[in-house]
C-alpha positions as CSV (number, residue, x, y, z in Angstrom):
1,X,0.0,0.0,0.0
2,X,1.1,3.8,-0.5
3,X,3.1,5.2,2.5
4,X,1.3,7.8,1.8
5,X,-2.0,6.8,1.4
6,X,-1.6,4.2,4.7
7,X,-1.2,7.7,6.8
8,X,-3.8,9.7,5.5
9,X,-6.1,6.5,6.3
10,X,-4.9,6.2,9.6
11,X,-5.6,10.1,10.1
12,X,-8.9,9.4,9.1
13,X,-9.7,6.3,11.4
14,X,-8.3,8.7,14.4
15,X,-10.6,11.5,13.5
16,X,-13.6,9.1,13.1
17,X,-13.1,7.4,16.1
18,X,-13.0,11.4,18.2
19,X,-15.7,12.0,16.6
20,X,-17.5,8.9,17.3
21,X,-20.1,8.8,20.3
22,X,-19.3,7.0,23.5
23,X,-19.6,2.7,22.8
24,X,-21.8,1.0,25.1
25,X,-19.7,-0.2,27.5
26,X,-19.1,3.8,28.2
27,X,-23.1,4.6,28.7
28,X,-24.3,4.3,32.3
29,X,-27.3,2.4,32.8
30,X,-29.4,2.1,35.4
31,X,-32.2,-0.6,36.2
32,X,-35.8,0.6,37.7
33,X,-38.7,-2.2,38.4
34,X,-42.3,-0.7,38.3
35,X,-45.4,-2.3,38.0
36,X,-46.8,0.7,35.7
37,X,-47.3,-0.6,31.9
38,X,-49.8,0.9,28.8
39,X,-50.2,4.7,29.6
40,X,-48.9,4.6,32.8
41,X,-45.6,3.2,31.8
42,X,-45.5,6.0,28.7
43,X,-46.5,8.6,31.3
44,X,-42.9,7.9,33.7
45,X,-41.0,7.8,30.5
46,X,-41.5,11.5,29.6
47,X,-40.2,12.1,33.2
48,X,-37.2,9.4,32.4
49,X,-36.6,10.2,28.9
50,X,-36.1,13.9,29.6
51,X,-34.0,12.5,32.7
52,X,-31.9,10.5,29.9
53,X,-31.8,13.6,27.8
54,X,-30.4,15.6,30.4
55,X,-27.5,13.8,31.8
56,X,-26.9,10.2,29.1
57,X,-27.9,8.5,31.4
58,X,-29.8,5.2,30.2
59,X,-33.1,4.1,32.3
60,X,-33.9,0.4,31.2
61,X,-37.5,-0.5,32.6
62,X,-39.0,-3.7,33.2
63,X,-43.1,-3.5,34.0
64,X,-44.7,-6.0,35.8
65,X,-47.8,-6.2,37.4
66,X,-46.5,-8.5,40.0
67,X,-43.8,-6.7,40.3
68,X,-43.7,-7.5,44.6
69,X,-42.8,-11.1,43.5
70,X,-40.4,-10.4,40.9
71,X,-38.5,-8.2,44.0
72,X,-38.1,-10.6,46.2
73,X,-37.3,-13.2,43.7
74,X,-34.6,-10.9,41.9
75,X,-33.2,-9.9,46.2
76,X,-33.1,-13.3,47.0
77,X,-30.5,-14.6,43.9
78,X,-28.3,-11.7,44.5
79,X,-29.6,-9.3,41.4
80,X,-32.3,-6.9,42.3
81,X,-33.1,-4.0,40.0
82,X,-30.9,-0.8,40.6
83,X,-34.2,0.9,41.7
84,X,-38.1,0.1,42.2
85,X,-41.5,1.6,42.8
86,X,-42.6,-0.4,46.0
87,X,-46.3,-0.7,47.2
88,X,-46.2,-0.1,50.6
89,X,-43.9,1.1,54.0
90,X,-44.1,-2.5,55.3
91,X,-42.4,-4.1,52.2
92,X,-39.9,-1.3,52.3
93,X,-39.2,-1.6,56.0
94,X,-38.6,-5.3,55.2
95,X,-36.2,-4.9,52.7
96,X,-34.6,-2.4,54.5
97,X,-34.4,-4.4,57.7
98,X,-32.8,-7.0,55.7
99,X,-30.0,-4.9,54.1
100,X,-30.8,-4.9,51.0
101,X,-31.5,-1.2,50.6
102,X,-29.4,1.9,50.4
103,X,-30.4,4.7,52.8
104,X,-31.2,7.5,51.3
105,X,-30.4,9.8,54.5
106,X,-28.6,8.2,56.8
107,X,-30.4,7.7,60.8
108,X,-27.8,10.7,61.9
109,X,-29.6,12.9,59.5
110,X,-26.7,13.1,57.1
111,X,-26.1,12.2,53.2
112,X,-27.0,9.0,52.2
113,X,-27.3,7.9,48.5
114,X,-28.6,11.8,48.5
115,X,-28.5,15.0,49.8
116,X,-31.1,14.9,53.2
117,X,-32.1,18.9,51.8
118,X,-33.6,17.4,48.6
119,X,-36.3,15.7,51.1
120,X,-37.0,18.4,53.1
121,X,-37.3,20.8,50.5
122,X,-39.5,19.2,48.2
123,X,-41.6,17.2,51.1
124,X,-44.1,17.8,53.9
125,X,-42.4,16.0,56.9
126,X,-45.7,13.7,56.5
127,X,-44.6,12.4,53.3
128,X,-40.9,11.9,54.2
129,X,-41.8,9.9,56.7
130,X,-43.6,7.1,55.2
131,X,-39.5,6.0,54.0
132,X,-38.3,6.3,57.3
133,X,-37.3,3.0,59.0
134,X,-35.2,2.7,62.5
135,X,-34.5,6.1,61.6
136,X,-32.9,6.6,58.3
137,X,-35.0,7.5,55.2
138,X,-35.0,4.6,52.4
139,X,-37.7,5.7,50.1
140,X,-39.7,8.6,49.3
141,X,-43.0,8.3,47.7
142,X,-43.4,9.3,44.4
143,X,-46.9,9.0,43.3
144,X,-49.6,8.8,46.1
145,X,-53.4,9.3,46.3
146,X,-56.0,11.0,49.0
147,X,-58.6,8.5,50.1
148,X,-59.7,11.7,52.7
149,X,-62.2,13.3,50.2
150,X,-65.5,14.4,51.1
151,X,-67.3,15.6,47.9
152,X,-70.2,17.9,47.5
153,X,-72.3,20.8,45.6
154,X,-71.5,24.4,46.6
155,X,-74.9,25.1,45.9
156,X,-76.1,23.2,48.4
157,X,-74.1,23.8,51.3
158,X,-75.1,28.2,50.2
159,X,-78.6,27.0,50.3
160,X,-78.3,25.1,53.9
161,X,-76.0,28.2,54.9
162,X,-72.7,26.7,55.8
163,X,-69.4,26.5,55.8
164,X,-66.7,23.9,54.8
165,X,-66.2,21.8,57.9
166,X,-62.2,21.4,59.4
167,X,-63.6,19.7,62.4
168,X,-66.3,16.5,63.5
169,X,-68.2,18.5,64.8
170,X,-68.6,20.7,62.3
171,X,-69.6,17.9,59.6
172,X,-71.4,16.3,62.3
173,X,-73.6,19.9,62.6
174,X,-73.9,20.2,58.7
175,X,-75.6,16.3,58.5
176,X,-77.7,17.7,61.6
177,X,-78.7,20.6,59.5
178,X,-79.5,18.7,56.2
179,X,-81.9,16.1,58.3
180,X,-83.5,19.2,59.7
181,X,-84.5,20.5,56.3
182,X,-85.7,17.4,55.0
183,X,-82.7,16.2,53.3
184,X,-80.7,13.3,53.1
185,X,-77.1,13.8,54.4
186,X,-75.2,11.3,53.1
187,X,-75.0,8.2,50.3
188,X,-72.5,5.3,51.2
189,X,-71.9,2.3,48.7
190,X,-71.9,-0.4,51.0
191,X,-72.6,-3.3,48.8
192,X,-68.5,-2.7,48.3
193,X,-67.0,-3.6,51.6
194,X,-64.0,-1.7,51.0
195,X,-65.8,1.9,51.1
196,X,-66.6,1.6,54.5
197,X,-63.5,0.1,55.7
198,X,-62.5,3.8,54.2
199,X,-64.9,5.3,56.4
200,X,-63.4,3.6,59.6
201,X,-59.7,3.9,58.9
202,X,-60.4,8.0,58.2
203,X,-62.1,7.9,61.3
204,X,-59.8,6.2,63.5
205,X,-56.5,7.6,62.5
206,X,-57.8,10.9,63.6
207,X,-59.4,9.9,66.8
208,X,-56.4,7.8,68.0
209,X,-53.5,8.9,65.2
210,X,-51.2,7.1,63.2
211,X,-49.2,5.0,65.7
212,X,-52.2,3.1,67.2
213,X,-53.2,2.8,63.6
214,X,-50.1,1.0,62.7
215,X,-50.7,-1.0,66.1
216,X,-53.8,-1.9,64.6
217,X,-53.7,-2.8,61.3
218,X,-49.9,-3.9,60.9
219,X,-48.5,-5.3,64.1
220,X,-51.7,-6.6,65.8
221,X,-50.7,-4.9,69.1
222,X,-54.0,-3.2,69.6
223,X,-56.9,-6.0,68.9
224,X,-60.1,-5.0,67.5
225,X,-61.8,-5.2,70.8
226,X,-59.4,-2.0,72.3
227,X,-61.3,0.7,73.3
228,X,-59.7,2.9,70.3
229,X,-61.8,0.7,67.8
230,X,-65.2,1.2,70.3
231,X,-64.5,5.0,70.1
232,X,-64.3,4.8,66.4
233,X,-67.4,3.0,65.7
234,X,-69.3,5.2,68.2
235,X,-68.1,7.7,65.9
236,X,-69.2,6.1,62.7
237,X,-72.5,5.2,64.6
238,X,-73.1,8.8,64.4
239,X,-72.8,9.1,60.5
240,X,-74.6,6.2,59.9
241,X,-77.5,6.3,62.7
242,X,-80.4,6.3,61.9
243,X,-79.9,4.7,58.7
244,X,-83.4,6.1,57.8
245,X,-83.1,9.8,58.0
246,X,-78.9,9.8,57.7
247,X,-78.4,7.4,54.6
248,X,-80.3,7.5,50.9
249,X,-82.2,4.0,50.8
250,X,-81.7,3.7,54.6
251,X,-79.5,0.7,55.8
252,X,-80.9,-1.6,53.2
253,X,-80.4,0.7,50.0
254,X,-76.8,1.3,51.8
255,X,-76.2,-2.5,51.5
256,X,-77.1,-3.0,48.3
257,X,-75.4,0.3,46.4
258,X,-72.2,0.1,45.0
259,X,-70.0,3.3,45.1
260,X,-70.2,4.5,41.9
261,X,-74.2,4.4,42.1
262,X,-73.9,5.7,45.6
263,X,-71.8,9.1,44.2
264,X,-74.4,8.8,41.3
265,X,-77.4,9.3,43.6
266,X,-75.7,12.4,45.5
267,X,-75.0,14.4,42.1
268,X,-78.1,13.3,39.9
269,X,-80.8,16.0,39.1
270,X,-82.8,14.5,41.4
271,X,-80.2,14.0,44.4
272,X,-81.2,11.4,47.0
273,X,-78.4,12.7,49.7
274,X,-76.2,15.7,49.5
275,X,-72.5,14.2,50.2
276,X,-70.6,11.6,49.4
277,X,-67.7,10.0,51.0
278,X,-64.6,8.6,48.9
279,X,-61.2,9.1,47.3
280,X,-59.6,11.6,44.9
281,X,-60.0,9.1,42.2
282,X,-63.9,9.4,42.4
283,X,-63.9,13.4,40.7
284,X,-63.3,11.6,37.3
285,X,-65.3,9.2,37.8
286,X,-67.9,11.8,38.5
287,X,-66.9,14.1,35.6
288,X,-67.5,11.2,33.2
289,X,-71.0,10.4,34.6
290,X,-72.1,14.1,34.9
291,X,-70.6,16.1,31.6
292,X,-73.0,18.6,32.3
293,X,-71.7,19.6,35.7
294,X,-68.6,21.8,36.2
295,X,-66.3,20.4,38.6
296,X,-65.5,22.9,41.4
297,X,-68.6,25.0,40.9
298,X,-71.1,22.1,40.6
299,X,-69.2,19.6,42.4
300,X,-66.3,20.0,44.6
301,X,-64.4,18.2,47.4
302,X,-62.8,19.1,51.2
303,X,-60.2,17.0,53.3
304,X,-61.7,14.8,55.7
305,X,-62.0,17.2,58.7
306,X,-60.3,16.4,62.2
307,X,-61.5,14.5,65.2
308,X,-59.0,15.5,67.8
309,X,-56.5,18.2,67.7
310,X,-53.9,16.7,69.1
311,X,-53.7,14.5,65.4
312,X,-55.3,17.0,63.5
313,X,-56.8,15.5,60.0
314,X,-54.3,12.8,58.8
315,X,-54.2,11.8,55.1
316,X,-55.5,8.3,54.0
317,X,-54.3,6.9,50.8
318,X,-52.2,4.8,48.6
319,X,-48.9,5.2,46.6
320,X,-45.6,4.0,45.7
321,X,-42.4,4.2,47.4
322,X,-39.2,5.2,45.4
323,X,-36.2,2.7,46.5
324,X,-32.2,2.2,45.8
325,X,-30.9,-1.3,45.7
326,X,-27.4,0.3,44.7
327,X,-25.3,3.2,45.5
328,X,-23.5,4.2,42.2
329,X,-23.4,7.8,41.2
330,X,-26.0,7.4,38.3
331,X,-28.5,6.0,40.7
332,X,-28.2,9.0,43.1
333,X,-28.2,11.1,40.2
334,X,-31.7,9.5,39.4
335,X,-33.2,9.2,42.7
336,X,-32.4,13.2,42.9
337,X,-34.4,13.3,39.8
338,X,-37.2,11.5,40.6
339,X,-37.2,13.6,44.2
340,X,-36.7,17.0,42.6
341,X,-39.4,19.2,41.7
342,X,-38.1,19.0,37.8
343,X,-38.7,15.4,37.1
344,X,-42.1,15.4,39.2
345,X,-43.2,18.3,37.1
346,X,-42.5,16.7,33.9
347,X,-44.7,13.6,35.0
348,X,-47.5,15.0,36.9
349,X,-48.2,17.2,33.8
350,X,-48.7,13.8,31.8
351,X,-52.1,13.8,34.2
352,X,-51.6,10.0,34.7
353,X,-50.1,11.0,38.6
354,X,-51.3,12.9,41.4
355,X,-46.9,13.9,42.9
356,X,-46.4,14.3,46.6
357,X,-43.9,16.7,45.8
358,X,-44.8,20.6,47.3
359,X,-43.0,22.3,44.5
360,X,-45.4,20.6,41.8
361,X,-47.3,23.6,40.7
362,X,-51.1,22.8,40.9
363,X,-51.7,25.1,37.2
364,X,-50.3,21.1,36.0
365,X,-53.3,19.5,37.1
366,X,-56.5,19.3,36.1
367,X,-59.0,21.4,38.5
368,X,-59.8,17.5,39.9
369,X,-56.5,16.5,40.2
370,X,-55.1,19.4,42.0
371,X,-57.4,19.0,44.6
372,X,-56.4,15.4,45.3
373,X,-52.7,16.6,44.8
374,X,-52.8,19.4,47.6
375,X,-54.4,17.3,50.0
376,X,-51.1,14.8,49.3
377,X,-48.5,17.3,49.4
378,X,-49.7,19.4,52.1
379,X,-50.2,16.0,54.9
380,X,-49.0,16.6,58.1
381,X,-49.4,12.6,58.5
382,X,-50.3,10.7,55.8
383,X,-51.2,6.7,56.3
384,X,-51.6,3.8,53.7
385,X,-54.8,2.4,53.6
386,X,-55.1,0.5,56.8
387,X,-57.2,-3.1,55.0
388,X,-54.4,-3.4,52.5
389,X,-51.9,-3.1,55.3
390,X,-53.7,-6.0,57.0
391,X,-53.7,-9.5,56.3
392,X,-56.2,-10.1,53.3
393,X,-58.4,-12.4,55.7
394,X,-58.6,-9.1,57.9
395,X,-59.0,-6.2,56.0
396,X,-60.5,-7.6,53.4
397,X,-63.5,-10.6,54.3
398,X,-63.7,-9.7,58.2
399,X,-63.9,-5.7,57.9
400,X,-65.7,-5.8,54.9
401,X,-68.4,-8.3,56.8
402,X,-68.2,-7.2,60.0
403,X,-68.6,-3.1,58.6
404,X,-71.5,-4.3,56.6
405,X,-73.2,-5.8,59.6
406,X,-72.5,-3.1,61.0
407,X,-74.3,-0.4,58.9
408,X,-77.0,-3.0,59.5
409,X,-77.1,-3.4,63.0
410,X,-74.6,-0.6,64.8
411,X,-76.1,-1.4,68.4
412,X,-74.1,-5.6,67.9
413,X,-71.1,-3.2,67.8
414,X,-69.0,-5.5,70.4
415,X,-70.1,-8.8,68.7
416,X,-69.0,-7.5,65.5
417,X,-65.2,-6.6,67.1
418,X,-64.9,-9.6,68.5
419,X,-65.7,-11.7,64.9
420,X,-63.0,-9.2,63.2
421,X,-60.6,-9.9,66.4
422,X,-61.0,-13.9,66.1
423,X,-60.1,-13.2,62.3
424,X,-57.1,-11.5,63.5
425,X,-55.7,-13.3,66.1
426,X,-55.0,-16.0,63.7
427,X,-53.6,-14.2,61.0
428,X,-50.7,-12.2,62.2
């Protein structure tokens, strides 16, 4: 070959290869495990792309809808995902207990995988708290719902002349005032179990706050026959009695109506009751089955109000908890993402999310939405939903049973405990 020519080829091979983008061995990857797939998963890529645009930083995602399973599978033979979306604080706790999670602020309140400012300035202390085990933060929750959501129609409350309540005795003094004027206070869709276990657990988390709750529901250390649980259904006894003047259809239409009939029957032109107990997620629900109505002037919402001052009106809901499996720089580099106002932004605006995050303006949301999302972000305590914290065979057959017998027959209160307490003693 040409001296001559050999050079200029090997000039040209240099150039090419400077010029040439990193190979794959040089691009950082890191692994996340979700159980989000369709929409949802397309809604957490815009926030991860834009992450991946940012910094060139690969996130590789595997969606499963068991994805609890594939985690402790994948922990157990030594190769869990670099990060994961995980259900609840218990299953956290436990992997965090076990050592298989990085801290994301260390007990002593210094750096972990991340800086403990990027908590506390994008988080109420509520929120932060739901990743903190034996002391040191190992999650933060990244998408999370209200299940403390009273809706109702402005128009009414002007026409009874009152206020949104922030205390029990305030609602308690708004159902009084509804049965004065003829009026049925309240629908409830007790034919599904589950919406009355809501009823309780918002009830009892502000009577007796979140520890006892968790002594409850998760560790068994208060049975269902404690005096907390009496107080609570005392409570409820005064929503709920008597079923004939408090509740549309009475204790028999109560039994028999499912939610989405039971919000139906508040906001229909010809309202049997006048509010309606349930989560964020129900404002869509309504939207779709009233186009007509405009949501905040027809039909709007208020936080479940408080019980007791000392625990003020704790947040009931649901979510999932962001966790590391492994502390390399381009994990911490998306954990800080997925914590920071900028990433949370991007992905709430998809309107797939409600964000815990404070700095999430609420102009992303829908008018729905937002309400939901402010009630998340701004929680002095937020709790998971106490039946899924439960062992299925509690919170799901015995408190959906026992609740329905209850709206049935409030006075049986203590027979009904002690059936839910039999359930319980054998399950934990």
């Amino acid at each position: 070959m040409n001296k001559r020519l050999l050079v200029l080829l090997v000039l040209v091979a240099t150039f090419a290869l400077m010029l040439a983008p990193a190979s794959a061995q040089d691009t950082k990857i890191v692994t996340f495990l979700t159980t989000f797939g369709g929409s949802e998963l397309d809604a957490l890529r815009v926030s991860l792309d834009a992450f991946t645009e940012a910094t060139g930083i690969l996130v590789t995602v595997e969606s499963n809808r068991d994805s609890t399973a594939v985690l402790r599978t994948r922990v157990a033979a030594g190769s869990p995902p670099d990060v994961a979306l995980i259900p609840r604080p218990g299953l956290l706790a436990e992997f965090a207990r076990a050592g298989n999670l990085v801290a994301l602020v260390n007990a002593d309140g210094t750096a972990g995988l991340i800086d403990p400012a990027v908590l506390t300035d994008n988080y109420a202390q509520g929120i932060i708290d739901l990743g903190n085990v034996d002391g040191a933060v190992y999650g933060i929750l990244a998408k999370a719902n209200s299940k403390s959501t009273i809706w109702y129609k402005p128009a009414s409350f002007a026409e009874l002349d009152v206020e949104v309540p922030t205390t029990w005795d305030e609602l308690l003094a708004i159902q009084a005032a509804y049965v004065a004027a003829g009026k049925t206070p309240w629908s409830i869709g007790g034919a599904d179990g589950w919406t009355l276990t809501d009823w309780f657990e918002n009830i009892y988390v502000r009577l007796n706050g979140p520890e006892k709750y968790t002594q409850l529901f998760v560790t068994h250390e208060i049975p269902w026959t404690d005096d907390s649980v009496v107080q609570t259904l005392e409570a409820f006894k005064m929503i709920v009695s008597p079923a004939d003047t408090n509740l549309a259809g009475g204790a028999e239409g109560t039994l028999s109506t499912g939610f989405i009939e039971a919000a139906n029957i508040v906001f229909r032109p010809d309202a049997g009751a006048e509010m309606y107990y349930e989560g964020g997620f129900m404002g869509g629900i309504i939207a779709g089955n009233f186009p007509d109505l405009t949501p905040i002037d027809d039909f709007n919402a208020f936080l479940f109000p408080a019980a007791n001052e000392e625990w003020g009106a704790p947040v009931v809901g649901g979510g999932d908890l962001l966790a590391a499996f492994a502390d390399r720089p381009e994990v911490a580099e998306l954990v800080n993402w997925m914590a920071g106002s900028e990433g949370n932004t991007l992905w709430a605006g998809t309107g797939a999310i409600v964000s815990p995050n404070k700095n999430v303006g609420l102009d992303v949301y829908s008018p729905l939405a937002a309400l939901d999302a402010e009630q998340v972000a701004n929680a002095s305590t937020f709790v998971f939903d106490g039946s899924d914290l439960a062992p299925s065979v509690v919170g799901g057959d015995a408190m959906f049973i026992g609740l329905q017998d209850f709206i049935n027959n409030p006075d049986d209160m203590m027979t009904i405990l002690q059936q839910i307490e039999d359930v319980a003693a054998g399950a934990y």
